[in-house]
C-alpha positions in Angstrom: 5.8 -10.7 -17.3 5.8 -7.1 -17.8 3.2 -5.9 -20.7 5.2 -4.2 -23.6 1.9 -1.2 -23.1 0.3 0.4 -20.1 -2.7 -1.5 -19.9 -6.1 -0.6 -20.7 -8.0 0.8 -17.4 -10.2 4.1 -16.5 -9.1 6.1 -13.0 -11.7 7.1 -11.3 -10.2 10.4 -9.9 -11.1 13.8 -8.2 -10.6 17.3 -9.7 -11.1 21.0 -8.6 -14.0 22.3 -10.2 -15.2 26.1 -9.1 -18.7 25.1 -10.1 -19.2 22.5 -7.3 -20.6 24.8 -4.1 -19.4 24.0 -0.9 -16.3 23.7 0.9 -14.5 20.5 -1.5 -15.2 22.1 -4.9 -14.0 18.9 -6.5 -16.3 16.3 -8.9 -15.7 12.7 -10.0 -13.7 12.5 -13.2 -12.9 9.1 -15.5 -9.9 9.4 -17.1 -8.4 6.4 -19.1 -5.1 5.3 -20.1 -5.1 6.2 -23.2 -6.2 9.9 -22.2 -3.5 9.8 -19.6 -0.4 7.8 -21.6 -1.5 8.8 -25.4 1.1 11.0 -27.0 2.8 11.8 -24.1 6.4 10.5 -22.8 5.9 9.7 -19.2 7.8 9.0 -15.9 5.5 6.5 -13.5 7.0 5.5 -10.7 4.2 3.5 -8.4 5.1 2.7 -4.7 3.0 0.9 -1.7 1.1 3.2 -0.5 0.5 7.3 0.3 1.6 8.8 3.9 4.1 5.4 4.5 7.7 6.3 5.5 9.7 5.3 2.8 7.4 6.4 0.0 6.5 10.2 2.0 10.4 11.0 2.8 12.1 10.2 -0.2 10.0 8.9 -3.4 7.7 11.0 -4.2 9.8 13.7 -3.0 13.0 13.4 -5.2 10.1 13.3 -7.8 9.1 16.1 -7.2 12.8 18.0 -6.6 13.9 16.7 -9.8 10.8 17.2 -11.6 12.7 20.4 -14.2 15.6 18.2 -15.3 13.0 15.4 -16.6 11.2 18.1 -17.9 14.8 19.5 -19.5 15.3 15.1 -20.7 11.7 15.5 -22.8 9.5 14.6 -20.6 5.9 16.0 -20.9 4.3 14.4 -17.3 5.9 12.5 -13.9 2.8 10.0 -12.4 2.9 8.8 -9.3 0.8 5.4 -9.2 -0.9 3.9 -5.6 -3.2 1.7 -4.9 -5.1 3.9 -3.1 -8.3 6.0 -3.5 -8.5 9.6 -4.7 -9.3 11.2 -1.4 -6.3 9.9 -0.2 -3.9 10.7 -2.4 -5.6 14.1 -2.3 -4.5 14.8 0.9 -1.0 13.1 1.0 0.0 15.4 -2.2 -1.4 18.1 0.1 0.8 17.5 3.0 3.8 16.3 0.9 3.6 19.8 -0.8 3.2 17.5 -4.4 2.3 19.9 -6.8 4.2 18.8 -10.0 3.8 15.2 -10.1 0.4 13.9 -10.8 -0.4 11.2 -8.1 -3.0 8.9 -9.9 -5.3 6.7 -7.6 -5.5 3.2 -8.6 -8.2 2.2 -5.7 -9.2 -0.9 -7.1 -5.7 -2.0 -8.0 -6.7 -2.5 -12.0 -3.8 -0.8 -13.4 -1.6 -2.6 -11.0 -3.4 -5.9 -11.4 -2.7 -5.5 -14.9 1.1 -4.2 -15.1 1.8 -7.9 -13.0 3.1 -5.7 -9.9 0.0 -6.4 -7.0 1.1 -8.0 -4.5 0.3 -9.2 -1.3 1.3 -6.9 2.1 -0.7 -8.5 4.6 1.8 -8.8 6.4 1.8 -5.9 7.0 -2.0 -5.0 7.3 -1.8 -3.5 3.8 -3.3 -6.0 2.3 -3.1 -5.7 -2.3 -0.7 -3.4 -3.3 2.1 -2.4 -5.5 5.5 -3.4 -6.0 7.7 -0.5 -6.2 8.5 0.2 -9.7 9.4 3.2 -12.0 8.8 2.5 -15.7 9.0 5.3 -19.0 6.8 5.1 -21.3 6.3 6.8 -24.8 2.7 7.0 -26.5 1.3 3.8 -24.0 4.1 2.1 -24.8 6.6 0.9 -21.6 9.9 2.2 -23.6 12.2 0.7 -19.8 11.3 -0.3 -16.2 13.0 -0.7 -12.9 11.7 -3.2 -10.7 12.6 -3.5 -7.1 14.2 -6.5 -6.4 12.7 -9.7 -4.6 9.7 -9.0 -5.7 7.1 -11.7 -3.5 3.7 -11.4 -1.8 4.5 -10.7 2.1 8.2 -9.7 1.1 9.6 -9.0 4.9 11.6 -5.8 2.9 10.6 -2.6 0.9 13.5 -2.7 -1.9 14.5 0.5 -2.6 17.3 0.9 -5.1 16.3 1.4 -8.9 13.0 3.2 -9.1 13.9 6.3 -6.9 14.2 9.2 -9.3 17.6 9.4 -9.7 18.1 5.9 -11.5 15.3 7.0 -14.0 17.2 10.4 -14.4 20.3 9.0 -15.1 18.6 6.4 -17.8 17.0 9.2 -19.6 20.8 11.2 -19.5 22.3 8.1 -20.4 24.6 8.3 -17.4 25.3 6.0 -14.2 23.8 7.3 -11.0 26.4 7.3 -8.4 24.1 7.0 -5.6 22.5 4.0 -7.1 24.1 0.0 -6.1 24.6 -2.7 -8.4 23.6 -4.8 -9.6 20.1 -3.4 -10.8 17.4 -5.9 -11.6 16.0 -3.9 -15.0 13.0 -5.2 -16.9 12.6 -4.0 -20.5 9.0 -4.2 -21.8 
């Protein structure tokens, strides 16, 4: 069951800070939901994991291509949610060329845990990690979200139709994406 709010967590994330000698002039920084979600309308979209195919060549990506026209729908932010630590997300936003989306590190998988999406990808060697999902949300509260379908722990598949950036695009316009199959399994919180 999805929760009708983001839940309740702190990040524990890295930021550039001049101050800091050396060559990784970055320091530790908490930030917590409600700093991140509070009076803000947001686009998350969270995905198994940083530098693997699917998530490197096209979600995070299209995110990022398409990042004016949410801006142009009202949207103030575009989050992209791993469960992964901050040093590597770092360095996939680096090599991706992110610079628009915010790709927020959910290393102990709390956030995730607590949205109902960890699952199991042992089978893989991934061991806890999202389900691929896209969700809005207005002020902390989750206003609609996608959810790939056949969501299981060990699914043999990555489901990718309805939380690639187009579907959340055309939800926002209030239009059909044409690039998008039915039937979409939709979830609203």
């Amino acid at each position: 069951m999805t929760p009708e709010r983001v839940p309740s967590v702190t990040f524990k994330t890295r930021v550039r800070d001049e101050s800091v000698p050396g060559p990784n002039p970055f320091r530790w920084e908490d930030k917590t939901t409600e700093q991140i979600f509070g009076g803000k309308k947001v686009v998350v979209f969270s995905l198994p994991g940083a530098f693997t195919p699917t998530c490197s060549s096209n979600h995070l990506p299209r995110y990022e291509e398409l990042y004016e026209e949410f801006k142009a729908q009202g949207v103030d932010e575009i989050i992209c949610v791993s469960v992964n630590d901050a040093f590597v997300m770092f360095k996939w936003g680096q090599q991706i060329g992110a610079d628009k989306v915010f790709l927020l590190p959910d290393g102990n998988g709390e956030f995730t845990r607590k949205m109902g999406m960890l699952v199991d990808k042992s089978n893989l060697g991934f061991g806890m990690r999202s389900w691929r999902y896209s969700m809005l949300v207005n002020d902390g509260a989750i206003e609609k979200i996608f959810v790939e379908p056949d969501f299981s722990d060990n699914c043999p598949t990555d489901p990718f139709e309805v939380s690639d950036a187009d579907t959340m695009l055309a939800y926002l316009k209030g239009t059909e994406s044409a690039g998008v199959s039915a039937p979409r399994k939709e979830f609203v919180g």
